[in-house]
BATI-267838 format. One record per residue (C-alpha): residue in one letter; x, y negated, z negated. Coordinates in steps of 0.001 Angstrom, whole numbers, plus 524288, in hexadecimal, padded with zeros to 5 digits. Layout:
# BATI-267838
AXYZ ...
//
This chain:
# BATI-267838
X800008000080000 X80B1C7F7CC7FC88 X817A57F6DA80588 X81F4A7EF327FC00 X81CF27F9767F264 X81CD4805297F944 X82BF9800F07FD97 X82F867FDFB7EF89 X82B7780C2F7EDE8 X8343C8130C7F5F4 X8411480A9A7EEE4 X83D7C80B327E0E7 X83DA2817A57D9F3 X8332A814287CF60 X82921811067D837 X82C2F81B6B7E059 X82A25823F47D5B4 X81D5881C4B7D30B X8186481DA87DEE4 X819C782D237DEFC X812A082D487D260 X807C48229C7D91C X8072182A347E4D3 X807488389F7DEF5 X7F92C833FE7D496 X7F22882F597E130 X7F35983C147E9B2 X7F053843447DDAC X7E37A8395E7DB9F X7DF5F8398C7E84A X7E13084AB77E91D X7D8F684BFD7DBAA X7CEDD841987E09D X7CC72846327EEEA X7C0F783BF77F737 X7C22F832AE7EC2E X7C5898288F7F88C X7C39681C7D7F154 X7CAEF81F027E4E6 X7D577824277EDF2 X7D6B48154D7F2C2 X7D64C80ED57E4FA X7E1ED81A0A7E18B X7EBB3816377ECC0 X7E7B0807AD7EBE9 X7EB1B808257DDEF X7F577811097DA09 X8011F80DBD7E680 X7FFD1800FD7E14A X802E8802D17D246 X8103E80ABE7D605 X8191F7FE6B7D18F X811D17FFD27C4A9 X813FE80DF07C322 X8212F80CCD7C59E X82350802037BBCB X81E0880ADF7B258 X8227C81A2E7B534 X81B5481CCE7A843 X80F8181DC87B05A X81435829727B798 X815E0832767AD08 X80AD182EBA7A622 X80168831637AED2 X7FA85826127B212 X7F6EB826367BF3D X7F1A9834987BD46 X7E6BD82E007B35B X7E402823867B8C5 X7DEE9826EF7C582 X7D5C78302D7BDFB X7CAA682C8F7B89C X7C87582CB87A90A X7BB0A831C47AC7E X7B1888334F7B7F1 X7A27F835AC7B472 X7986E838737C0F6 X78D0F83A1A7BCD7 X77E8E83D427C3CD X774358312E7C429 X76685836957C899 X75D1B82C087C9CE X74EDE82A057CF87 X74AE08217F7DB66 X74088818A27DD2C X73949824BA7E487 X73AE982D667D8E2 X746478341B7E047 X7520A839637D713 X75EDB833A77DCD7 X769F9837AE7D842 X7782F82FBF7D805 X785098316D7D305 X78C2D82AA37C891 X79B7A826F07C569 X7A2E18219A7BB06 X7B16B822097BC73 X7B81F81F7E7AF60 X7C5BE81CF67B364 X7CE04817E27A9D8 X7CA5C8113479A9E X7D7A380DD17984F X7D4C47FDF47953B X7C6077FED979329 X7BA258060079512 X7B75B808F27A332 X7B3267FE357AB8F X7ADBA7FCAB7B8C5 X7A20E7FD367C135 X795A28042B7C56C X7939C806567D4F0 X787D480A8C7D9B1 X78A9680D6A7E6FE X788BD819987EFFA X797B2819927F53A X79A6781D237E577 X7A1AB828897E472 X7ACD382CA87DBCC X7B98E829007E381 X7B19081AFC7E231 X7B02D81C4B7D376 X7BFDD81F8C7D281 X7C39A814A07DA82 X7BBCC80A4A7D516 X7BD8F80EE87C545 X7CCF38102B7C91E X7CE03802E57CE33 X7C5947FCCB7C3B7 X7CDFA802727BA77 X7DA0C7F8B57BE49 X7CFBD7EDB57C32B X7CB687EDD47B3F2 X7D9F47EE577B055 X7DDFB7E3BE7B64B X7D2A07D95C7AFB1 X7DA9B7DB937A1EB X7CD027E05479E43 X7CABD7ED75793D4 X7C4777F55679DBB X7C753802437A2B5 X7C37D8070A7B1F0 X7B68080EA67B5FE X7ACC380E747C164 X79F38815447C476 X794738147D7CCFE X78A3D81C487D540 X78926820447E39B X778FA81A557E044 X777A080E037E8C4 X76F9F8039E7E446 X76B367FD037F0EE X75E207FF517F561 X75A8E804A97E704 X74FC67FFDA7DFE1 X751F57F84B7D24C X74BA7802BE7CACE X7554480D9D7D39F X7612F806427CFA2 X75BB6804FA7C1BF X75A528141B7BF9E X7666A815727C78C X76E3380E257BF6C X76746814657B1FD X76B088226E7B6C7 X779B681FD17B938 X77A938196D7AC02 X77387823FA7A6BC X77EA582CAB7A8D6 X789D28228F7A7AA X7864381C6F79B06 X78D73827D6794A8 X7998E821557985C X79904815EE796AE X7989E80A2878D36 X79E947FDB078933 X7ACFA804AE784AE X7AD8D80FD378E9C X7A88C80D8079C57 X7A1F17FEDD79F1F X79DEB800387ADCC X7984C7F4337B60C X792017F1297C321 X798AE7F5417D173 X793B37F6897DF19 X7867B7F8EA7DF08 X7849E7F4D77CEEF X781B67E8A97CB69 X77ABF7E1317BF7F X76CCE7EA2C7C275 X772B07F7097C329 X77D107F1E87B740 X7721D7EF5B7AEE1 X769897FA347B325 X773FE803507AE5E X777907FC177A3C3 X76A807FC5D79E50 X76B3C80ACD79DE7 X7770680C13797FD X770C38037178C4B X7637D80BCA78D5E X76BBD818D578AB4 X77647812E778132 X76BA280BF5778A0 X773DA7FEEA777F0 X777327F4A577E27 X785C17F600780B6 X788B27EAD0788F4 X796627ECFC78C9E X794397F9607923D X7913B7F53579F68 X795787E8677A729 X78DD97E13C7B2C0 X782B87E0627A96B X779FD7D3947AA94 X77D8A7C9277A4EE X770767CADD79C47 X775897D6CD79623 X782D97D4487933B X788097D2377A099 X7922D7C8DB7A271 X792607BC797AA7A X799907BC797B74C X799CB7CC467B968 X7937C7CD567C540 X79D157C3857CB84 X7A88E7C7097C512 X7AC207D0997CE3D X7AC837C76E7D99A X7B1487BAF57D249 X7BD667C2087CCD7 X7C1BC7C6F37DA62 X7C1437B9787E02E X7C77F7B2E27D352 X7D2B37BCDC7D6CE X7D2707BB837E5A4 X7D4857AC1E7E09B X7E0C17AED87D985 X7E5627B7B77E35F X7E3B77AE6B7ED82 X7EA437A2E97E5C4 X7F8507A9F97E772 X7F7A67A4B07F6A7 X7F1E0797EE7F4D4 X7E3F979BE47F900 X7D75E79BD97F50C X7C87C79F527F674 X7C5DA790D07F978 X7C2A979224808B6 X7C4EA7A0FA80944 X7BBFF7A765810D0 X7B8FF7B4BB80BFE X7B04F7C17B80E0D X7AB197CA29803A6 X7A63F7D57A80647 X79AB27DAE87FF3C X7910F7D3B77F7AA X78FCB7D9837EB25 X7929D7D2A47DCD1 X7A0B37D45A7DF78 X79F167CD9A7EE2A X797327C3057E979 X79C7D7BD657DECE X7A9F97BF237E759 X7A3E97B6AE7F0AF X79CE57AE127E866 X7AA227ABCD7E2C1 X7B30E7A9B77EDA2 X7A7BD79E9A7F266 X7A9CB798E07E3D4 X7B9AB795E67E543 X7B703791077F4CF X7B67579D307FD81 X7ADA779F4980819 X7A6CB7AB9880811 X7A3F07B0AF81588 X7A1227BE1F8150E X799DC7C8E080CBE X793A67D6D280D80 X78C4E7E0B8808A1 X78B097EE5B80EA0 X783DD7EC998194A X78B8F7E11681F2D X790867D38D81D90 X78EE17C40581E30 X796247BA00823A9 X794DC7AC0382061 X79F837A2CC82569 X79975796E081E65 X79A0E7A022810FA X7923A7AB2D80992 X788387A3BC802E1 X78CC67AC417F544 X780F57A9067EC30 X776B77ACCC7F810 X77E0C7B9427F90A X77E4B7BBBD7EB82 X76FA07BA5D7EAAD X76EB57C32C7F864 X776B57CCD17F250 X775FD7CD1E7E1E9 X7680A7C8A67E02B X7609E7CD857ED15 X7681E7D9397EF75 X766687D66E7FFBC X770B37DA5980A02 X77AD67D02E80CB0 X7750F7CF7981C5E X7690A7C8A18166A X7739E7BC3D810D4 X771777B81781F85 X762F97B3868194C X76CCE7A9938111D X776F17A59681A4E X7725E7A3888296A X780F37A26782C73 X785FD7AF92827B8 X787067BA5F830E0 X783AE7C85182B2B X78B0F7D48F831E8 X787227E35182E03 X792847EB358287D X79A317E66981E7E X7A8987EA8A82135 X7A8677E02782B68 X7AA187D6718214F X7B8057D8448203A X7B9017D1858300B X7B5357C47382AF6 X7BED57BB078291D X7C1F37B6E981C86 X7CE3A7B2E0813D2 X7CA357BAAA80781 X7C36A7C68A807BC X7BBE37CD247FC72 X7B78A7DC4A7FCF2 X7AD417DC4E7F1F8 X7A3E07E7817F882 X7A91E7F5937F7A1 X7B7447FE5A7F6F8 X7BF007FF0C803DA X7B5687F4C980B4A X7C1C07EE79810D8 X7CBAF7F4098180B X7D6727F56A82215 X7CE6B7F08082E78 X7C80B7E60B8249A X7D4647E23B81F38 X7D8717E06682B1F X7CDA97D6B7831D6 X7CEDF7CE40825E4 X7DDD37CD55825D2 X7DA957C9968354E X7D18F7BEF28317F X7DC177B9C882648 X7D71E7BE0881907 X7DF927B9C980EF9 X7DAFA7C1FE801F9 X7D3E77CC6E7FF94 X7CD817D0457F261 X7C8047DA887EF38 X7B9AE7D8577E79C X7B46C7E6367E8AF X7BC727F2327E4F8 X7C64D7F7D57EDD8 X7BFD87F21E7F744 X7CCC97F06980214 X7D2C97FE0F808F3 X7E1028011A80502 X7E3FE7FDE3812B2 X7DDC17F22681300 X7E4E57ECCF80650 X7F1877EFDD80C4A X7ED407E81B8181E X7EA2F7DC5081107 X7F6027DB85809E0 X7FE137DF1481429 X7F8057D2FC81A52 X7FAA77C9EC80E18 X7ECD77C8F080CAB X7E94F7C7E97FCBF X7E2407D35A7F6B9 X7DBB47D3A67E9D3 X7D8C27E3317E677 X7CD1F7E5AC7E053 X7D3F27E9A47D1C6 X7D6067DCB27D1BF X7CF107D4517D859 X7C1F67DA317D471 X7C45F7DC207C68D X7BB757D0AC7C1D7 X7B02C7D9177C1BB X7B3E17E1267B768 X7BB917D69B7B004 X7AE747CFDC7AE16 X7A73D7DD1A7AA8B X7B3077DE9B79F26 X7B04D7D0D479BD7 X7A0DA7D62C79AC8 X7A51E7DFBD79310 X7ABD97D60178A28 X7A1187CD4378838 X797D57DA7F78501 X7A19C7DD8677BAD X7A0EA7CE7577472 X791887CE347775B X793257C24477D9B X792F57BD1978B5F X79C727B3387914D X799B57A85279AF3 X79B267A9917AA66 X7A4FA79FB47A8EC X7AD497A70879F0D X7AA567B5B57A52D X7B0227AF317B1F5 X7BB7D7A8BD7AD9B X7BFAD7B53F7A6F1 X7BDCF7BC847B4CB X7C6437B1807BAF5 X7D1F27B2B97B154 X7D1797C1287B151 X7D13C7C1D17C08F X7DC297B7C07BFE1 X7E4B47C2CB7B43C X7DFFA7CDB97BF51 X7E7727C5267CC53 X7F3AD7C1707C389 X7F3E27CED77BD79 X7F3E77D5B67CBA9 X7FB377C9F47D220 X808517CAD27C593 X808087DC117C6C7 X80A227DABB7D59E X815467D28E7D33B X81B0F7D87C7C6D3 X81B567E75E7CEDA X81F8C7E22A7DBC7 X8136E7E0407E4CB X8123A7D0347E303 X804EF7CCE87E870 X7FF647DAA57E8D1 X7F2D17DA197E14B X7EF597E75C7E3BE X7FBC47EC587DEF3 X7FCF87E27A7D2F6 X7EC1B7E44B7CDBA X7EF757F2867CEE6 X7FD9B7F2477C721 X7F6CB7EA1A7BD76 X7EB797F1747BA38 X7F0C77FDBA7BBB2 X7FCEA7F9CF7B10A X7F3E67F6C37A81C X7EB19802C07A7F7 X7F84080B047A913 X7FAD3804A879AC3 X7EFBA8077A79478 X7F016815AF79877 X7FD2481871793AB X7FA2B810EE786BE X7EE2781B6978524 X7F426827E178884 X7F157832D2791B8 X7E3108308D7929F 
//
């Protein structure tokens, strides 16, 4: 992935020796996990990349750490048979990756999607597991979902949906062992949906169990945005170290989810010009500018396709199929939809049209090949550890104010999300320096969060 490392490789003994032990944990992965495509991808993104680390710390070799780390602490599927509104039985399946409690209880989402499967669950609880490292936050990595797909489901199919998972998943859960939170496909009605059931069952009202909640019931201010206004503060930072800026940027954002919208409604706040979003079904172009709070209220409050924003905007220009987003011109782009939505071909046309930065909103959302294309053409790249980490910063932060029974002002929620996106940059931005890969953000949010997980396990033993 790395030319500059993969020659310091072959002259220094250490990382030589590093790289064996690097390379020697992934073929073993990959042979014990065979079709698990997707965590395949997170594995040779990540591990390549934290050689310099394991060499500056052989330790790591004979203890072992690798070899636990890529396996998960625990893996529960479970069965969730529910009842349509035709009084058919349907019946889903249910995930919950557990993947590492070394600095907290577990900690990431809930997808509902039907592309859910477990190589998905691996990849996203191993990622969130250095994402939620890197925030300086006490929380540990996990993921779960459902292959059950909300759209085109009735309120009351989503409701029992949702009851039936948690049904089965409130068993391991709570506020100090697994907190999950909303994903693709789970937002504040299927978050409170399910956590209402978990309360029903438990008999209490344990508010720091769950995160995403409304802001009613102990949800916390600025949750549903955080996501997207912590991977444009970052894209800000990262875009200061060449004299730039979102003032005047045109940009394209694909999807138009929380994570998409807030992204854009962002970017518009500190002077960009939004000019492109999607949803699954295809994409709008505006050249004047997204109209952000129409397409919020399209999108978050109607629930409509993103075709029918034409009804706002008589100047944008709707074409079906989304992946044709990507051949809009833009300087910064922002995947915020789905993983591997951008790649070589993409990464191409919008090197072509002069993109400077890319960041990456969504999870894993840019091919390996298409990363290595982009910074092969000195084009900027945020990775997703990183640059969408503000999400769960501000569910930690919700978990904080639970904890207090108390609730913090948007105002004060935000400017914590700003200075820890800020820590996050510098943090990946000094470790890329400090192991030889100045500039590399993958590299450096990797080293860091990895180092710091690597010192917790060794302080608690073979566990």
């Amino acid at each position: 992935m790395m030319t500059q490392l993969e020659q310091a490789i072959k002259r220094t003994p250490a990382l030589k020796e590093a790289a064996y032990y690097v390379e020697s944990v992934l073929e073993e992965t990959i042979r014990r996990t065979p079709g698990e495509v997707e965590f395949h991808q997170s594995l040779k993104e990540f591990l390549p990349s934290i050689v310099p680390a394991i060499a500056a710390h052989p330790e790591y070799i004979r203890l072992g750490l690798l070899e636990r780390l890529v396996e998960p602490e625990r893996m529960i599927t479970f069965r969730v048979p529910w009842i349509d509104d035709d009084g058919h039985v349907r019946v889903n399946r249910g995930y919950r990756v557990q993947f590492s409690s070394v600095l907290g209880p577990y900690k990431g989402g809930i997808r509902f999607h039907p592309t859910v499967n477990t190589s998905i669950m691996k990849f996203l609880g191993f990622e969130q597991i250095f994402k939620n490292a890197l925030t300086g936050l006490p929380i540990g990595g996990g993921k779960g979902g459902s292959d059950f797909d909300p759209k085109g489901q009735s309120e009351f199919e989503v409701m029992r949906f949702a009851q039936s998972f948690m049904t089965e998943f409130y068993r391991h859960m709570g506020p100090d062992i697994d907190v999950p939170a909303g994903d693709i496909g789970v937002g504040a009605r299927e978050v409170g949906y399910m956590f209402g059931q978990y309360k029903r069952i438990r008999g209490g009202f344990e508010a720091g169990a769950f995160t995403g909640k409304g802001v009613g019931y102990g949800g916390s201010l600025v949750r549903k945005e955080a996501t997207g206004y912590g991977c444009v503060y970052f894209m800000d930072e990262m875009l200061r170290t060449r004299d730039k800026s979102l003032a005047g940027a045109r940009v394209v954002i694909s999807g138009s989810g929380n994570v998409a919208l807030y992204a854009a409604e962002k970017a518009t706040a500190l002077g960009a010009t939004v000019v492109a979003m999607s949803d699954s079904d295809g994409y709008v172009v505006s050249e004047e500018g997204i109209d952000i709070q129409r397409m919020i209220q399209l999108k978050e409050v109607e629930r409509r396709r993103i075709k029918e924003y034409l009804e706002y905007d008589d100047r944008a220009v709707y074409y079906p199929g989304s992946r044709g987003i990507w051949t809009v011109p833009c300087e910064v782009a922002l995947p915020s939809a789905t993983q591997n939505e951008l790649d070589l071909e993409d990464a191409k046309a919008l090197v072509l049209n002069g993109v400077w930065a890319i960041g990456e909103c969504a999870n894993m959302p840019t091919t390996l090949e298409a990363i290595e294309y982009f910074m092969a053409n000195d084009v900027l790249f945020a990775p997703g550890k990183a640059a969408n980490a503000g999400g769960v910063a501000v569910s930690a932060l919700e978990m904080a104010q639970n904890s207090m029974r108390m609730s913090w002002t948007a105002h004060e929620v935000e400017d914590q999300l700003r200075h820890i996106m800020h820590h996050i940059f510098r943090q990946a931005l000094t470790t890329a320096a400090q192991y030889g890969m100045p500039g590399n953000l993958v590299a450096g949010s990797n080293i860091a969060g990895f180092i710091k997980v690597a010192e917790a396990m060794i302080a608690q033993g073979v566990i």
